[in-house]
C-alpha positions in Angstrom: -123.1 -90.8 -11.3 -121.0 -87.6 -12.1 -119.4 -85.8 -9.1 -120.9 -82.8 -7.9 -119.1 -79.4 -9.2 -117.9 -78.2 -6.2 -116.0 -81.8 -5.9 -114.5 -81.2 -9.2 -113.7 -77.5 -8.2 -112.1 -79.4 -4.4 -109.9 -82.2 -6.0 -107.8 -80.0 -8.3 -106.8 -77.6 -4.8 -103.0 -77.9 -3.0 -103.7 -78.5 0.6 -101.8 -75.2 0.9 -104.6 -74.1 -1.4 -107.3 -75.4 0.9 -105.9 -73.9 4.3 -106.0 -70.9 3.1 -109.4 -71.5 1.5 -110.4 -72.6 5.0 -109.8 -69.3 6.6 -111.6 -67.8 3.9 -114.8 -70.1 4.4 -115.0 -68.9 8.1 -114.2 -64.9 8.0 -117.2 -63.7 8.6 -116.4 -60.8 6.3 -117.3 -63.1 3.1 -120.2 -65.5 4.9 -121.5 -65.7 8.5 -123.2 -69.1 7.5 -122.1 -71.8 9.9 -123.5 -74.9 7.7 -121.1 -73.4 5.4 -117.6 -74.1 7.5 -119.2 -77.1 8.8 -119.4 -78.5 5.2 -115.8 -77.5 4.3 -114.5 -78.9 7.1 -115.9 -81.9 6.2 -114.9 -81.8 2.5 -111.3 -80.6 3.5 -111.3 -83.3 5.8 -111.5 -86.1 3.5 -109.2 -84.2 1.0 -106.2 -83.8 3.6 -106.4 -87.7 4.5 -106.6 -88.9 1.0 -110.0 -90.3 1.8 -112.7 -90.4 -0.5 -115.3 -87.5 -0.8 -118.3 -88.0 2.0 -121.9 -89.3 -0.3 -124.6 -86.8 -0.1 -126.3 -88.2 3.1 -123.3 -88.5 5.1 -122.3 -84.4 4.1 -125.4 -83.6 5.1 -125.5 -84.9 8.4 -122.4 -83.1 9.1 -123.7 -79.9 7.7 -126.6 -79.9 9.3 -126.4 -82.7 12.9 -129.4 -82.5 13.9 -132.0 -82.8 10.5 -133.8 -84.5 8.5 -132.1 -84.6 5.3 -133.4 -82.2 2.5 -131.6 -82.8 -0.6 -132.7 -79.5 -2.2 -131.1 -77.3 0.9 -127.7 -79.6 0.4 -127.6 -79.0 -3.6 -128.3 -75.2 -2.6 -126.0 -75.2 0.1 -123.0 -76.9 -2.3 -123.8 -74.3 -4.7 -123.3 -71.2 -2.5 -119.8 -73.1 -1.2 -119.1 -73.3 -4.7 -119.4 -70.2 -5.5 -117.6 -69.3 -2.7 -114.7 -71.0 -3.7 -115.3 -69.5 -6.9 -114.8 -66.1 -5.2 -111.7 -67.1 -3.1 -110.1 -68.5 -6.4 -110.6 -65.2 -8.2 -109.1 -63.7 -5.3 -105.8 -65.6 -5.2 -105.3 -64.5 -8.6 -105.6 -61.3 -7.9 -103.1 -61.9 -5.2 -100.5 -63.9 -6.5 -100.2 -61.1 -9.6 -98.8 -58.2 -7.6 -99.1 -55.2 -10.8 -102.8 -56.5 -11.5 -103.2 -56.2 -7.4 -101.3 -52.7 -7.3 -102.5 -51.8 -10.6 -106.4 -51.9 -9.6 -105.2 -50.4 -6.2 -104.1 -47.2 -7.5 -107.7 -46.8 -9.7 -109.2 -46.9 -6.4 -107.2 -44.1 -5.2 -107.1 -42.1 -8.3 -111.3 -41.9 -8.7 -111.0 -41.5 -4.3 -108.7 -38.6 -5.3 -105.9 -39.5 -3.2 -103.2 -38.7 -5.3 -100.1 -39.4 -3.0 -101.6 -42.8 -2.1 -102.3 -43.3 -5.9 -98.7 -42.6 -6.9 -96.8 -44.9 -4.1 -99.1 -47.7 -5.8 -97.8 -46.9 -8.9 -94.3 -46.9 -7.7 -94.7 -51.0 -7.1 -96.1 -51.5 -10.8 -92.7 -49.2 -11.8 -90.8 -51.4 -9.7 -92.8 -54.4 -10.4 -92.3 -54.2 -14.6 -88.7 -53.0 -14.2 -87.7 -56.2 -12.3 -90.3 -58.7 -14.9 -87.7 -61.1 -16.5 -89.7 -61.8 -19.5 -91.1 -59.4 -22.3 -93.4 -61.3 -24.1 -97.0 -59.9 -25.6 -98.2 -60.3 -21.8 -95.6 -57.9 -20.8 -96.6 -55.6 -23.3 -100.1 -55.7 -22.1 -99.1 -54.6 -18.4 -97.0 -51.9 -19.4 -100.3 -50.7 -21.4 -102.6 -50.9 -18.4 -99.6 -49.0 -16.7 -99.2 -46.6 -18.8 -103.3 -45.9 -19.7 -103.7 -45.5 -15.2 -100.7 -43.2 -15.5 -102.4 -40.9 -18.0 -106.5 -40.7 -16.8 -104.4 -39.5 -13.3 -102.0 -37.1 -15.4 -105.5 -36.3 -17.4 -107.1 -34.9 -13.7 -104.1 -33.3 -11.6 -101.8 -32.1 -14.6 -102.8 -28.4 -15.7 -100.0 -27.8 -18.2 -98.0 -30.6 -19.6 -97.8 -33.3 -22.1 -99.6 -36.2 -21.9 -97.8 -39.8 -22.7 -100.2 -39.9 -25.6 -97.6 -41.1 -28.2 -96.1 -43.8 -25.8 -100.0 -45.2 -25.5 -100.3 -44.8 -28.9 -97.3 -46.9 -29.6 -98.0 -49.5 -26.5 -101.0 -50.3 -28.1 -99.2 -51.1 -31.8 -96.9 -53.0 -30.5 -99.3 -55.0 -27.8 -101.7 -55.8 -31.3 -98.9 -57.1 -33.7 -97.6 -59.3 -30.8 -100.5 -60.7 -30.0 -102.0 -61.2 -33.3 -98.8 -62.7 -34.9 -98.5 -64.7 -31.6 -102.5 -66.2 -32.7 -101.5 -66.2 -36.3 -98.5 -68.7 -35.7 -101.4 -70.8 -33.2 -104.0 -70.8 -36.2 -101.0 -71.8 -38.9 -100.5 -74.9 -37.1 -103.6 -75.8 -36.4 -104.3 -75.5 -39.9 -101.6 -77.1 -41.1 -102.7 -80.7 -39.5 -106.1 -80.1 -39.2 -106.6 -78.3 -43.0 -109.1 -75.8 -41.7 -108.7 -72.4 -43.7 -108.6 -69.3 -41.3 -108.9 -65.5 -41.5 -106.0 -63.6 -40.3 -107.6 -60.1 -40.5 -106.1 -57.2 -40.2 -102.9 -58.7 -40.1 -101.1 -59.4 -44.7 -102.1 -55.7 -44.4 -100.1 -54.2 -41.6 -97.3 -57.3 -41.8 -95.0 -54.6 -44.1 -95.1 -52.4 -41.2 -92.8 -54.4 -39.1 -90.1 -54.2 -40.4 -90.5 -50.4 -41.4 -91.9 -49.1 -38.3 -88.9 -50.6 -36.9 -90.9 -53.3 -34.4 -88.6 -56.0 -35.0 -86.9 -54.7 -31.9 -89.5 -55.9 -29.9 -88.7 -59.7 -29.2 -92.1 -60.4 -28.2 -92.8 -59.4 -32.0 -89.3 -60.3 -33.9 -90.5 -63.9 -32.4 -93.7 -64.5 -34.0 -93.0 -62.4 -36.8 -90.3 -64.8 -38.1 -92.7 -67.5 -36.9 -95.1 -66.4 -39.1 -92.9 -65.7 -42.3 -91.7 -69.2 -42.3 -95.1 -70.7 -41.7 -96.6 -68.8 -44.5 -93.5 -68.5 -47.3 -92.3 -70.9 -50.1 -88.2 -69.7 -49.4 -89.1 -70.2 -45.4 -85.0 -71.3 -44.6 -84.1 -67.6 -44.1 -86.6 -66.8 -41.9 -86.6 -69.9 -39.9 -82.7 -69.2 -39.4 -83.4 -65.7 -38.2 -86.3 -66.9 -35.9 -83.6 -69.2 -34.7 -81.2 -66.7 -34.3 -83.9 -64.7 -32.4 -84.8 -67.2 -30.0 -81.0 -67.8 -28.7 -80.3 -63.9 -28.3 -83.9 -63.3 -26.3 -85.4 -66.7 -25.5 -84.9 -66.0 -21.7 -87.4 -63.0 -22.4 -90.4 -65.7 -22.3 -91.9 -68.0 -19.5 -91.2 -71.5 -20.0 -94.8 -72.7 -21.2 -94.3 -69.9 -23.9 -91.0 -71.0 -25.2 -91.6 -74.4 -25.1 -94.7 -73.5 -27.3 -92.4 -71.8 -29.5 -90.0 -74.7 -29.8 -93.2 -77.0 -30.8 -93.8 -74.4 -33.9 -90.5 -75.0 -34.8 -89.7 -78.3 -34.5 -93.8 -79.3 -35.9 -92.3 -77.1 -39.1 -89.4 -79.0 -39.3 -91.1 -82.5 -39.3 -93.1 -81.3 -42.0 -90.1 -80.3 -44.6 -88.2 -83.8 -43.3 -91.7 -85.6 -44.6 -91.3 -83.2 -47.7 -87.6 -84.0 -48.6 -86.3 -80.3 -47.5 -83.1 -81.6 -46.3 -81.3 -78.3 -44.6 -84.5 -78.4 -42.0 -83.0 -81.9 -40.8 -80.3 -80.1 -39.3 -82.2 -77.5 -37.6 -84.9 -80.0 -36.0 -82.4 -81.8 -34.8 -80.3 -79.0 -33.5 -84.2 -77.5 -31.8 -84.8 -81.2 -30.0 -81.4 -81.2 -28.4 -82.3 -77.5 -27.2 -85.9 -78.8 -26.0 -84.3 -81.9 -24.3 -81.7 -79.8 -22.4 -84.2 -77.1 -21.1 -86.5 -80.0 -19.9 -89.6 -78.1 -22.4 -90.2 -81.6 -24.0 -90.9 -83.5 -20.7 -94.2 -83.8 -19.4 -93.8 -84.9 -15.7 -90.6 -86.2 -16.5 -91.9 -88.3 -19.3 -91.2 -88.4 -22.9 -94.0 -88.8 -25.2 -93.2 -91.7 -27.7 -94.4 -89.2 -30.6 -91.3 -87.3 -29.6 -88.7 -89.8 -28.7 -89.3 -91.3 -32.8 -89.1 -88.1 -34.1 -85.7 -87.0 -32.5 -84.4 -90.4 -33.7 -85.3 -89.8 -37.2 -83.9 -87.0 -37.6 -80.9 -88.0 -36.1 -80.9 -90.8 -38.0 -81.3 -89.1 -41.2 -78.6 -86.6 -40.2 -76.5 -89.3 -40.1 -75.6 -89.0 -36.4 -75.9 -93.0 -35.9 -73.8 -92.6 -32.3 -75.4 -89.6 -31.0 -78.6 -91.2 -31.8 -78.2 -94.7 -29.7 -77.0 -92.1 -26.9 -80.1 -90.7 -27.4 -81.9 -94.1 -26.9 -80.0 -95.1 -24.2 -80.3 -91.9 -22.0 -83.9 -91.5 -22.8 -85.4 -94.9 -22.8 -86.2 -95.1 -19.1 -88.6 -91.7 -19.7 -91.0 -93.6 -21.6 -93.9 -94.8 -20.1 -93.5 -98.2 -19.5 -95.4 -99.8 -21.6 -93.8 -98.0 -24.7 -90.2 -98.7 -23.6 -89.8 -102.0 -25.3 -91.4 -101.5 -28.4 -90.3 -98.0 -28.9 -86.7 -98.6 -28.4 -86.3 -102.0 -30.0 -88.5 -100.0 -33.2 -85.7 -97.2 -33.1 -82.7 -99.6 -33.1 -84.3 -100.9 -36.1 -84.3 -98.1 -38.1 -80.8 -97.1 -37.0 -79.7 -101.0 -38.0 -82.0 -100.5 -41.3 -79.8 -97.4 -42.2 -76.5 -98.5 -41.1 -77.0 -101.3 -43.8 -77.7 -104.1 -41.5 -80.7 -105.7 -42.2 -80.5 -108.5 -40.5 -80.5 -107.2 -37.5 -83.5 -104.6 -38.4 -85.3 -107.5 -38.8 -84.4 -109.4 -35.8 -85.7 -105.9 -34.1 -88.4 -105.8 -36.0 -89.1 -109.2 -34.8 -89.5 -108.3 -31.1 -91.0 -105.5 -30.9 -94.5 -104.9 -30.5 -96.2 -102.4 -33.0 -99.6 -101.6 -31.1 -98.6 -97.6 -32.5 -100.2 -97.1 -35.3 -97.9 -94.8 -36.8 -95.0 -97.3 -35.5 -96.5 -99.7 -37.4 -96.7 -98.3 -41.0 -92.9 -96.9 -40.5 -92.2 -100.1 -39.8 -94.3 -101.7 -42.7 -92.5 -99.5 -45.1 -88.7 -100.4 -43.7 -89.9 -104.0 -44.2 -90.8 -103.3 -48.1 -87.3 -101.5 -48.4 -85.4 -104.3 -47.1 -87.0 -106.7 -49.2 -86.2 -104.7 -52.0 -82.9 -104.0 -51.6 -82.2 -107.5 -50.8 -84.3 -108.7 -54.3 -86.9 -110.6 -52.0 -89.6 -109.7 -55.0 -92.0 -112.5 -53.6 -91.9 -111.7 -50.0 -92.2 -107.7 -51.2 -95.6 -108.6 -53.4 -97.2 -110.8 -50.6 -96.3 -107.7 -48.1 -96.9 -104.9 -50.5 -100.6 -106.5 -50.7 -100.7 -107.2 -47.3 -99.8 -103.2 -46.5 -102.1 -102.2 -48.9 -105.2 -104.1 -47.1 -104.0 -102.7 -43.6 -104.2 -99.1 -45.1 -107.7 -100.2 -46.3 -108.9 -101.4 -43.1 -107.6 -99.2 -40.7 -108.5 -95.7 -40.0 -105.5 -93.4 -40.9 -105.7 -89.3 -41.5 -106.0 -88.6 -44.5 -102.1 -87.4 -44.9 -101.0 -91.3 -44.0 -103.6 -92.7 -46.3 -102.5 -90.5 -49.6 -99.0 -90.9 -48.5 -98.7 -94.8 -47.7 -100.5 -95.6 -50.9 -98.2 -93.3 -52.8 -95.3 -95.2 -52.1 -96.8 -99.1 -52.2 -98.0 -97.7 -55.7 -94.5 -96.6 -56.5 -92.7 -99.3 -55.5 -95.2 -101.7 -58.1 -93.9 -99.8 -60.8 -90.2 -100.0 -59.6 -90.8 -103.5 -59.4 -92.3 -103.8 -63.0 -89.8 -101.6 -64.7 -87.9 -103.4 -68.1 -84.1 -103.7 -67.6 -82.5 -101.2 -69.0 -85.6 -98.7 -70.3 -84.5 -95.5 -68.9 -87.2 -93.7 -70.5 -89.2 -95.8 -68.3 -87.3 -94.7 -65.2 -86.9 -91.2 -65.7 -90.9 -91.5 -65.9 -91.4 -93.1 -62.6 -88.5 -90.6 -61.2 -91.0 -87.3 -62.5 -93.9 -89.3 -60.9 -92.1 -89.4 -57.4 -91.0 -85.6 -57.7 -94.5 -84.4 -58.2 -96.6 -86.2 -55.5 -97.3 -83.8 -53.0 -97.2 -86.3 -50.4 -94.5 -88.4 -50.2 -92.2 -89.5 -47.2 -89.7 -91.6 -49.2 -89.0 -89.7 -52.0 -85.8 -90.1 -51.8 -85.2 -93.6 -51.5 -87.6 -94.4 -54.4 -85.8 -91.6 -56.5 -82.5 -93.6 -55.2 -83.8 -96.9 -56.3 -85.5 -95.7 -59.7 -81.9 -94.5 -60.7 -80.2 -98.0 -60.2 
């Protein structure tokens, strides 16, 4: 059976959180129900000893010692604590984000008419944005409110004067383009993996007015912009390099969760042109993982997703950095979960042995690891078919060739695996079938390889097709 709400709501509170939500429960300012700090206490109880939460009987008796138990008074009961909890929550927020707490402060005493009260509030949001490390769209949005309290005062009490009309006028520019290119770049990925088409609105028809109206001063714009202008055109190394470029000079402008967002943009981006043969973004996503893995934005909990931990070896590996790379493994292996460690590091080695020419001991690798990673598994499939190649293995290559082929069959894959995976078996066929020495032949099955769309070893096959 599902756990009640407010048990949901409980479970995800820091006992810090839950004293203070105790004192809450009990001023009599906000509820002078008893059954109600009877059934906290209870719940609180439980959830400061690591106990499970009481059954419904068992809450009810200490809720309500004394009576029969009424199931549709404890549901009501729960809901009102809920909501109650609700209301302490909303509060905390309000709290804990001092210009939103001194911002609706001074509104009270603006419409109360109390001007000198009204401006010492303001003083604290003056204070409070001059010392706010970041300046990202959020930032923006605060000095807005700021600046829109400021002028419905200045609109009451100031006879003669100007009003900061223009500065709200530009606020609000600025606050729009950063946060629609900031949900532009969060729809271009999305739409990237998931090929779903999206609107962008107002923004290909204001997008020349960045760089005129001179915005690219902002970073929480100059960001996203350059986000956006590599996400969306054909020559994207210029303005990936300037978003780059960007993100060193005002990267400390953002909170963590927002940077690390941006890195994932990037780095996404550059996994895409590595799949697409763009070889100058190998550099960069390299050069963008190191960055991630020395700010900590990559680690979740202290662990390393296995999704990441192949992807900063491949590019690595295809940068040619083969010692940097088994640093890499060694230094990262132990953030793995566990049951990826073995498998995941033994499938890297491979590669890294399958590149340095030593195939024998890619397959010895290959050998012990476990491929229960899907994605592991066709990389690893396709290594396989390449080392049989090179090493003229042409029966062991058709039996696996066939063999990959019915896997791709059988298994569900995206779309992008599918097309691409059955590209290359296809390929390599024809490199296998080609008559010595017909180079009209080859330079065929070379134009092929160029114009698939999707294609992760395009340059191996265009390697082998010129032998």
């Amino acid at each position: 059976m599902a756990a009640p709400v407010l048990y949901e709501v409980l479970l995800k509170l820091e006992k810090a959180e839950l004293r203070r939500l105790a004192k809450f429960v009990r001023s009599p300012f906000f509820t002078h129900r008893q059954e109600m700090g009877r059934m906290f206490s209870c719940l609180s109880g439980c959830l400061y000893r690591g106990r499970a939460l009481p059954d419904k009987a068992l809450l009810f008796r200490k809720s309500f010692p004394g009576r029969d138990y009424d199931d549709l008074l404890l549901r009501a009961t729960m809901s009102d604590l809920r909501e109650l909890v609700e209301e302490f929550l909303a509060w905390q927020k309000m709290r804990s984000g001092d210009l939103r707490y001194w911002l609706a402060l001074a509104a009270e005493y603006r419409e109360r008419g109390l001007g000198k009260f009204f401006n010492q509030a303001m003083k604290k949001v003056e204070k409070g944005l001059g010392g706010q490390p970041f300046r990202n769209a959020d930032y923006l949005a605060q000095l807005l409110d700021y600046q829109l309290e400021r002028a419905q005062f200045e609109t009451r009490t100031v006879r003669t004067g100007e009003l900061p009309l223009q500065a709200i006028a530009d606020s609000i520019d600025a606050l729009f383009l950063a946060q629609k290119l900031r949900h532009a770049c969060t729809q271009l990925s999305h739409q990237a993996v998931f090929k779903t088409e999206y609107d962008f609105g107002l923004l290909p028809k204001v997008l020349g007015e960045v760089e005129a109206g001179g915005f690219l001063r902002i970073p929480a714009i100059a960001l996203y912009y350059y986000c956006y202008r590599f996400l969306t055109e054909q020559d994207s190394l210029g303005f990936f390099r300037q978003f780059r470029q960007e993100l060193r000079e005002n990267g400390s402008h953002f909170p963590d969760s927002e940077l690390k967002n941006l890195y994932l943009l990037a780095i996404n981006y550059c996994i895409r042109k590595l799949n697409e043969g763009h070889g100058p973004f190998v550099l960069e996503g390299w050069e963008l993982y190191q960055e991630g893995l020395a700010q900590g934005f990559l680690l979740e909990h202290g662990r390393l997703s296995g999704f990441t931990f192949n992807n900063v070896a491949a590019f690595g590996i295809k940068l040619g950095v083969f010692e940097a790379v088994e640093a890499f493994i060694e230094q990262y292996r132990d953030k793995l979960e566990p049951v990826q460690q073995e498998s995941f590091v033994h499938f890297n080695l491979a590669r890294l042995e399958y590149t340095r020419g030593n195939y024998t001991a890619a397959l010895h690798l290959m050998q012990t690891a476990d491929f229960k990673d899907l994605v592991n598994n066709l990389i690893a499939k396709t290594m396989l078919l390449k080392i049989y190649f090179e090493l003229d293995e042409f029966d062991l290559l058709d039996s696996h060739l066939e063999s990959f082929r019915r896997f791709i069959h059988r298994r569900e894959v995206s779309d992008y695996h599918r097309e691409n995976y059955t590209n290359i078996i296809a390929l390599v066929k024809k490199l296998m079938a080609l008559p010595p020495g017909d180079s009209a032949a080859r330079a065929a099955l070379q134009a092929e390889a160029e114009n698939k769309s999707v294609l992760t070893e395009r340059e191996w096959l265009l390697e082998m097709a010129r032998r």
